[in-house]
C-alpha positions as CSV (number, residue, x, y, z in Angstrom):
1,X,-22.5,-7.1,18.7
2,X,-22.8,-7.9,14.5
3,X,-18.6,-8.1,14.9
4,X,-16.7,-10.3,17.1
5,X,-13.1,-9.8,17.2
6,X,-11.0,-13.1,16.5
7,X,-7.2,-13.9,16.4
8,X,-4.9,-15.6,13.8
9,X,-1.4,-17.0,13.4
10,X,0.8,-14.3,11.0
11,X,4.2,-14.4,9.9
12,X,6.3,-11.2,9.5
13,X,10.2,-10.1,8.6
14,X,11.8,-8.5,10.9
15,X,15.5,-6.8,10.4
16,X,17.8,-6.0,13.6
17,X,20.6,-3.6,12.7
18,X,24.1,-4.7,13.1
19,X,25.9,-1.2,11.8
20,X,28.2,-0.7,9.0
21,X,31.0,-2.1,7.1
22,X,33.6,-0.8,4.8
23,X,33.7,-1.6,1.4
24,X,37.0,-2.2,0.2
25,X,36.9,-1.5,-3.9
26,X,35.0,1.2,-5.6
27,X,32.1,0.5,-7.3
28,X,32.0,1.2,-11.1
29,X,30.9,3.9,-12.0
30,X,32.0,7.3,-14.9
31,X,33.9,9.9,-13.2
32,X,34.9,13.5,-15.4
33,X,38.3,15.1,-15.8
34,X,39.3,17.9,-17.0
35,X,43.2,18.9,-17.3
36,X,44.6,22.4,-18.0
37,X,48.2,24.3,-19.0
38,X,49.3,20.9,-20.7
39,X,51.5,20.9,-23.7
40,X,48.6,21.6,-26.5
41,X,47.9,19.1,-29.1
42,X,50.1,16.6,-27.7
43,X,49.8,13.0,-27.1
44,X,49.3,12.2,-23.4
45,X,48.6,8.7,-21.4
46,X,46.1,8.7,-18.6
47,X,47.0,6.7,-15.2
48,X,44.8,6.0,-12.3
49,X,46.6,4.7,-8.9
50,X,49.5,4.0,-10.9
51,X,47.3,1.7,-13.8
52,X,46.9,2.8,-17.2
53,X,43.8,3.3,-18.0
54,X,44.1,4.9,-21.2
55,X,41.4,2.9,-23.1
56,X,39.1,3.2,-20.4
57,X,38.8,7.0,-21.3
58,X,36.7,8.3,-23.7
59,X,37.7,12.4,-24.6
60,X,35.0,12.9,-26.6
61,X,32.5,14.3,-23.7
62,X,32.6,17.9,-22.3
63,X,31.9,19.2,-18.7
64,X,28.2,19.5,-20.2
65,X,27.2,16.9,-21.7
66,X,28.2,14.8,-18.7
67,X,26.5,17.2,-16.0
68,X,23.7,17.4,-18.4
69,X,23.1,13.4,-18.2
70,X,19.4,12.5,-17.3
71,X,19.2,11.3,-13.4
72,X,18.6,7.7,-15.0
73,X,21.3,7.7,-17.2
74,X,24.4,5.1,-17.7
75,X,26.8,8.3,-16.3
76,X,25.3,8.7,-13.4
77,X,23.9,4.9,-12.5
78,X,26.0,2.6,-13.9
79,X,25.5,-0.2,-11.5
80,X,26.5,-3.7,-13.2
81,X,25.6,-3.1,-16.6
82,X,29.5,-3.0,-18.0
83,X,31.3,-5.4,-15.6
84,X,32.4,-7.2,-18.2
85,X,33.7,-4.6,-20.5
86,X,37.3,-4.4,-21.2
87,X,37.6,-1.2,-22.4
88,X,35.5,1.9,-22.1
89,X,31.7,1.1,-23.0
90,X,31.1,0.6,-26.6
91,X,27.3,1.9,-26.1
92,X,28.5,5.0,-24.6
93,X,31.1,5.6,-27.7
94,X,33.8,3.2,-26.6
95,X,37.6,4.5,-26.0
96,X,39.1,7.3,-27.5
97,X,41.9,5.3,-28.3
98,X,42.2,1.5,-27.2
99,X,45.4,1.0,-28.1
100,X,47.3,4.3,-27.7
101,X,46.9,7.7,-26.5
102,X,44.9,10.5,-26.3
103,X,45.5,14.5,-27.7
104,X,45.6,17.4,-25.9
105,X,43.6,20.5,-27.6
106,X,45.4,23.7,-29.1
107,X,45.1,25.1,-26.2
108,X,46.1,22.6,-23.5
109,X,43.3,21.0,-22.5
110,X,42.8,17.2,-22.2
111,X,39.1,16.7,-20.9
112,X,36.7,13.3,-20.6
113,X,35.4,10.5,-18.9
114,X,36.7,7.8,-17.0
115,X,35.0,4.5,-16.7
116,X,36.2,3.0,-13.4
117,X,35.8,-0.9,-13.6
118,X,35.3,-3.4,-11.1
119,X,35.7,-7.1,-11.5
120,X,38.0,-10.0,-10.8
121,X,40.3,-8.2,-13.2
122,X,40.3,-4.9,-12.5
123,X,39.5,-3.0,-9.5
124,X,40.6,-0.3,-7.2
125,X,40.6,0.7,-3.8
126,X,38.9,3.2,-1.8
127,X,40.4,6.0,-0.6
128,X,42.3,8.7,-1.7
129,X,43.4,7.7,-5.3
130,X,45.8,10.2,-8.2
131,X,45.1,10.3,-11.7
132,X,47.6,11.4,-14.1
133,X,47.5,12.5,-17.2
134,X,51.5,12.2,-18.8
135,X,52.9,12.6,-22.2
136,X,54.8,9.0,-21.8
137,X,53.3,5.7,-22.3
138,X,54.9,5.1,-18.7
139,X,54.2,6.5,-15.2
140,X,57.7,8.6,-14.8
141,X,57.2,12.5,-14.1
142,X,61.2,13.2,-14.1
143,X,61.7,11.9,-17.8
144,X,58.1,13.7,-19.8
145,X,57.5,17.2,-20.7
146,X,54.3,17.6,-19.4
147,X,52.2,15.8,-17.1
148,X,49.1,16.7,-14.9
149,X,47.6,15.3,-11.7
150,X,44.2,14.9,-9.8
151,X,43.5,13.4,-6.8
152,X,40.2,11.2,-6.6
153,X,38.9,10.4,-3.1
154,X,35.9,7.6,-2.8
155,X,34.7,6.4,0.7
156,X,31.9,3.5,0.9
157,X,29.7,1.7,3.3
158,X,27.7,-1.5,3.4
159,X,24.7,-1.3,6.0
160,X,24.8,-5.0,7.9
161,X,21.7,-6.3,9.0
162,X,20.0,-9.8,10.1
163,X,16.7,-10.5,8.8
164,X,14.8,-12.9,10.2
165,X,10.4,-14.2,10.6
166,X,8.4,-14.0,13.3
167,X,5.0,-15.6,14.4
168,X,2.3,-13.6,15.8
169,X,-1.1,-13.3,16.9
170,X,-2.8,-11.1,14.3
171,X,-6.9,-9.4,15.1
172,X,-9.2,-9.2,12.6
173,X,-13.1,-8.7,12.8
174,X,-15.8,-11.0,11.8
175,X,-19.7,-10.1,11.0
176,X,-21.7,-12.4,13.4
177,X,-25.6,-12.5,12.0
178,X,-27.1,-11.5,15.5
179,X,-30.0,-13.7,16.8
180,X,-34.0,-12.5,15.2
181,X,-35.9,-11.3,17.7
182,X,-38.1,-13.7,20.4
183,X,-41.6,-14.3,18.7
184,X,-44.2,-13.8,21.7
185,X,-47.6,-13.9,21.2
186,X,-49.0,-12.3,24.6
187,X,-51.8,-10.1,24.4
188,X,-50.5,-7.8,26.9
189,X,-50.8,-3.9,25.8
190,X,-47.2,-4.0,27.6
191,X,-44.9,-6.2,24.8
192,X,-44.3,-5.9,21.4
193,X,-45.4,-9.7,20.9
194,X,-48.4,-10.7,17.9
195,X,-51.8,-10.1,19.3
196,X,-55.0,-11.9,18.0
197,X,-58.8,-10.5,18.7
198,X,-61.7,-11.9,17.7
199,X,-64.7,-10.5,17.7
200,X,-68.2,-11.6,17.3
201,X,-70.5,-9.9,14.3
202,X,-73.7,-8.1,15.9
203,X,-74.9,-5.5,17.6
204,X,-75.6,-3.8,21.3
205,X,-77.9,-0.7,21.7
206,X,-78.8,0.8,25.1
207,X,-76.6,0.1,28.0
208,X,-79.6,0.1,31.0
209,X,-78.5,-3.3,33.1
210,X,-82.5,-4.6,33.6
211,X,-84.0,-2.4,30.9
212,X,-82.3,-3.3,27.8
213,X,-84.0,-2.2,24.9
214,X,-82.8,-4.4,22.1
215,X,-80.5,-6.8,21.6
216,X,-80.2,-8.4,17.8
217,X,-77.4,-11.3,16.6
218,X,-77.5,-12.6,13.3
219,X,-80.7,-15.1,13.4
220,X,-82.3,-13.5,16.4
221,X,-83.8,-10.7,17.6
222,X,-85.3,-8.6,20.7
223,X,-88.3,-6.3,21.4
224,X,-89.2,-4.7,24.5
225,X,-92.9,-4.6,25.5
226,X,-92.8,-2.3,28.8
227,X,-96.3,-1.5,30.0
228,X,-96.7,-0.1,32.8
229,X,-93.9,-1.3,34.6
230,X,-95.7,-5.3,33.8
231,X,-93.1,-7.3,31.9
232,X,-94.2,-10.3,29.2
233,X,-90.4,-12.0,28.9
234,X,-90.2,-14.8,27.0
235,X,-87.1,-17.0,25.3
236,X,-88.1,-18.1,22.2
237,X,-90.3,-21.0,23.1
238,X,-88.3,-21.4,26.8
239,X,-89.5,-18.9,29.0
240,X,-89.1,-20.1,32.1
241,X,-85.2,-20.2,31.4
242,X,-84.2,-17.8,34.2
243,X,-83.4,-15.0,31.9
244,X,-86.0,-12.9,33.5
245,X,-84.1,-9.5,32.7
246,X,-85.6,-9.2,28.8
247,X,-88.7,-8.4,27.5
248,X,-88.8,-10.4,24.8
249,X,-86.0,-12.2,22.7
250,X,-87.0,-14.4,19.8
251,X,-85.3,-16.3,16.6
252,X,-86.2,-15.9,13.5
């Protein structure tokens, strides 16, 4: 066979899965709001789980331009990029208002994003979480005028696995240069071996066994003087040499 089949020592990661765990924080990431029936063009504060988080809000941004956001973009990925912001992203606009707070419209409407941070600072836990919106700088419903809520529920999973290398025998194929055939140089009709035939120049006329007519090879030559049966044979100057069958053979 051309290919032989041969083995190898190969090295591969394997993963065993171990299940899930909770994450305890949420991850950062923009989140829109949109408040309704508030006192119109009115100062108001935003809280989230009991935090203000005012200059983390940037009002700015509609229901559209938010949905509209490219699958790629900052509002939908956020990832790590503003870990360390301490305010709402400066890239993205910054805060409304870092240091105070935000305006109702004319008609009651307080709309925006919300960057939610997460870092040894600030953070916040999953689960089920209220934002309010209040026209105090302080979270207390029984002494403002108006105030709205939201609830915001997050959920999150890390996938636990072990990963870990393994050694095994790996096949491949290999082109083996197969053997040239055996060189045999029988003369039998039967192989397929190299054949070698000589043959001798001259020529043979007349095939009668005691009665051949001529015979010539290069140098000699043969002539047949049959009378009546009475034969004059001679071999060049040897005729007594037993050859008795021809006529008459002689060199030139």
């Amino acid at each position: 066979m051309p290919y032989v089949t041969q083995y190898r020592t190969a090295t591969r990661t394997l993963e065993q899965d171990l299940g899930y765990d909770l994450i305890s924080i949420i991850r950062p990431n923009f989140v829109f709001f949109q408040f309704v029936g508030m006192r119109p063009s009115t100062p108001h504060w935003i809280f989230f789980d009991g935090k203000d988080v005012t200059k983390w809000s940037n009002t700015s941004y509609t229901i559209d331009s938010f949905l509209s956001a490219a699958r790629n973009d900052d509002f939908r990925n956020a990832g790590d990029k503003f870990i360390t912001s301490t305010s709402f992203p400066s890239t993205l606009g910054g805060p409304t208002n870092a240091t105070g707070p935000v305006y109702s419209d004319s008609t009651g409407k307080l709309e925006g994003v919300f960057y939610i941070q997460s870092n040894a600072s600030l953070s916040f836990s999953i689960g089920k979480r209220t934002m309010t919106a209040i026209d105090i700088s302080v979270l207390n419903k029984e002494d403002c005028l108006s105030y709205a809520e939201a609830e915001y529920t997050t959920i999150g999973d890390y996938q636990l696995y072990y990963e870990y290398q393994q050694e095994y025998q790996e096949a491949y194929l290999v082109w083996v240069e197969p053997d040239p055939p055996a060189n045999n140089n029988d003369n039998d009709d039967n192989d397929n071996g190299n054949q070698t035939t000589t043959q001798s120049s001259g020529s043979c006329t007349a095939t009668a066994g005691f009665d051949l007519d001529t015979v010539s090879a290069p140098g000699a030559s043969s002539t047949n003087n049959n009378n009546n049966n009475n034969n004059n044979n001679s071999w060049g100057s040897n005729a007594d040499n037993g050859y008795t069958d021809l006529d008459e053979i002689s060199y030139g």
